[in-house]
C-alpha positions as CSV (number, residue, x, y, z in Angstrom):
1,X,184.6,133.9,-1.7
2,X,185.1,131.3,0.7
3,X,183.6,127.7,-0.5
4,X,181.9,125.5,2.0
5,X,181.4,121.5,1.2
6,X,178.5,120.3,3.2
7,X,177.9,116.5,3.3
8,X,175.6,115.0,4.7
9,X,175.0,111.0,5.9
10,X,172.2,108.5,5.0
11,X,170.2,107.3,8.0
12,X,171.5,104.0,7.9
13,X,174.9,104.6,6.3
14,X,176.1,101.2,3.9
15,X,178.7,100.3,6.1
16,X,178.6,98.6,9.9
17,X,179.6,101.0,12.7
18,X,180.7,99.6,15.8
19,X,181.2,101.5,18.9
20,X,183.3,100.3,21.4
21,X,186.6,101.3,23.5
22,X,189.1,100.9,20.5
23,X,192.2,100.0,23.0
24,X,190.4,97.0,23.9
25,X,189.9,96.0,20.3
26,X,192.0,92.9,19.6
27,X,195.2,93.9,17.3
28,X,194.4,91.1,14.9
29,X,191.3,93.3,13.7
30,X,192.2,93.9,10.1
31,X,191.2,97.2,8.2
32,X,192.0,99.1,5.0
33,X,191.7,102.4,6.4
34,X,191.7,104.2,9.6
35,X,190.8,108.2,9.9
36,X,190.9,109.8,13.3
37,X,191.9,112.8,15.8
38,X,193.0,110.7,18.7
39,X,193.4,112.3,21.9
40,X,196.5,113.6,23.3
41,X,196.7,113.3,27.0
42,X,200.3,113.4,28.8
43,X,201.5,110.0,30.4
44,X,200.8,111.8,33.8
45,X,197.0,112.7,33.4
46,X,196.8,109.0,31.8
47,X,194.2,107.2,34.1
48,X,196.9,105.0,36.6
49,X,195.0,101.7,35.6
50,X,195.6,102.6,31.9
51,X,199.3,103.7,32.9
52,X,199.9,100.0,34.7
53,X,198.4,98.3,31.7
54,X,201.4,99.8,29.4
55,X,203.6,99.2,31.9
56,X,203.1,95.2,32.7
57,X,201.7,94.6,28.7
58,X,204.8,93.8,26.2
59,X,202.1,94.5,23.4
60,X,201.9,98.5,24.9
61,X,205.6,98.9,25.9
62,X,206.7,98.3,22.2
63,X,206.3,101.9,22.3
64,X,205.0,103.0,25.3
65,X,207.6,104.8,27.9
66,X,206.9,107.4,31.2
67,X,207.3,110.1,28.6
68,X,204.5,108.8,25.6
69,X,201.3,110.0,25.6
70,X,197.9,108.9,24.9
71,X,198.5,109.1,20.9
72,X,201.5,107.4,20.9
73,X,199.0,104.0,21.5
74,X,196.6,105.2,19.2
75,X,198.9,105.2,16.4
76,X,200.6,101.7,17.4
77,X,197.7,99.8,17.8
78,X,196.1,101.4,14.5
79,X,199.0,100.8,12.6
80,X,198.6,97.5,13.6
81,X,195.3,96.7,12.7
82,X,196.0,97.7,8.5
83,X,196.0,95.2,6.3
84,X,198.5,95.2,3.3
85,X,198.3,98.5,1.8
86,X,195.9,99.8,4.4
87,X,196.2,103.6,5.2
88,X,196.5,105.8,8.5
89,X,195.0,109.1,8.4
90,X,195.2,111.1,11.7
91,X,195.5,114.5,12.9
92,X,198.0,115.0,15.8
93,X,200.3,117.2,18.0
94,X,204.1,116.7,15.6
95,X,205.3,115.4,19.1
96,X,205.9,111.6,18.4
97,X,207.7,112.7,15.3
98,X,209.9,114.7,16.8
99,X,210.7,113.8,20.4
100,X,213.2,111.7,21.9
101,X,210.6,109.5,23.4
102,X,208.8,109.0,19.7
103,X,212.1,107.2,18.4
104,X,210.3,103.5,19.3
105,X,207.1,104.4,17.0
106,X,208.8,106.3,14.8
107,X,211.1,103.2,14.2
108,X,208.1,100.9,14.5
109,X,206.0,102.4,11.8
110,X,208.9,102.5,9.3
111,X,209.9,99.0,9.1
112,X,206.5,97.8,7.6
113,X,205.3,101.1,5.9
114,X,205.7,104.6,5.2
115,X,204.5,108.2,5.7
116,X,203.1,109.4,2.3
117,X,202.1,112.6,3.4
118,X,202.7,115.0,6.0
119,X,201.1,117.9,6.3
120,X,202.2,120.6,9.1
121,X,200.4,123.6,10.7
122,X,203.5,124.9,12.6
123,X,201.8,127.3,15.1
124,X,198.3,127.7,13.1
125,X,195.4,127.5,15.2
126,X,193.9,124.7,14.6
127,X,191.8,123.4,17.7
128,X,189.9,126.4,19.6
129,X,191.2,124.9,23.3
130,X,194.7,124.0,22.0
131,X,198.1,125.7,21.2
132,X,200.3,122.7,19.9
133,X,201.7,122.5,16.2
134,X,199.4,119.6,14.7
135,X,199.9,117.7,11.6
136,X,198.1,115.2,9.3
137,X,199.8,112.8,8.0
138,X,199.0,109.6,6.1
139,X,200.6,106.4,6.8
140,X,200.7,103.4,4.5
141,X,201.4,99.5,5.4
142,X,203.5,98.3,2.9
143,X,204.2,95.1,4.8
144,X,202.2,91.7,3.5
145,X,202.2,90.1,7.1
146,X,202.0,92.8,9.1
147,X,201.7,91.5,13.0
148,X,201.9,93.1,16.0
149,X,204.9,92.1,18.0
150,X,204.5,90.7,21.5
């Protein structure tokens, strides 16, 4: 038999929430840990103002290239907001691990920290209105001054 965890949230739960566009957050926000599902949206159905900020901004085209997506800066700019030993825990498409155009995040990510756990789906269905092979993975910083290059 099948096992269900329910959990449910206070009210008011004990710690701030802030909503606000998170790619407008300043990269010297510091946190422990960041959990999330960000979106994956091609470079091409990227909103054109969004696609001229990565362009002109050397903070975005660390990684950023005509061929990213949307969760290649997602990623970046988390990774860049952990503190010493702060972890990364998303769910995405295994693209930026795997492609060509991934290399710059992929190199990015491993010179201050490290994947502890990946966990793939291959061709599961995971998400009703998507066929892509998703993964989970957590990322570590192991870096004691982690900053985001300019």
């Amino acid at each position: 038999m099948k096992q269900v965890l329910e959990i449910s949230l206070p009210s008011y739960p004990p710690i701030k929430i802030v909503y606000q566009d998170f790619l407008k957050v300043e990269p010297e926000e510091r946190y422990d840990i960041a959990i999330g599902n960000p979106p994956y949206v091609r470079w091409r159905n990227i909103p054109r103002e969004w696609r001229e900020e990565f362009r002109k901004s050397s903070y975005w085209k660390a990684v950023m290239n005509g061929l990213a997506d949307l969760t290649y800066v997602f990623i970046y700019h988390s990774v860049n907001m952990l503190r010493e030993g702060g972890e990364l825990i998303f769910i995405t498409p295994i693209f930026w691990m795997k492609t060509i155009h991934g290399v710059r995040l992929r190199d990015y990510m491993i010179k201050d920290g490290s994947l502890e756990l990946v966990v793939n789906f291959n061709e599961m269905k995971i998400f009703k209105e998507a066929s892509s092979t998703i993964v989970i993975f957590k990322y570590v910083n192991n870096e004691a001054h982690h900053r985001p290059r300019y």
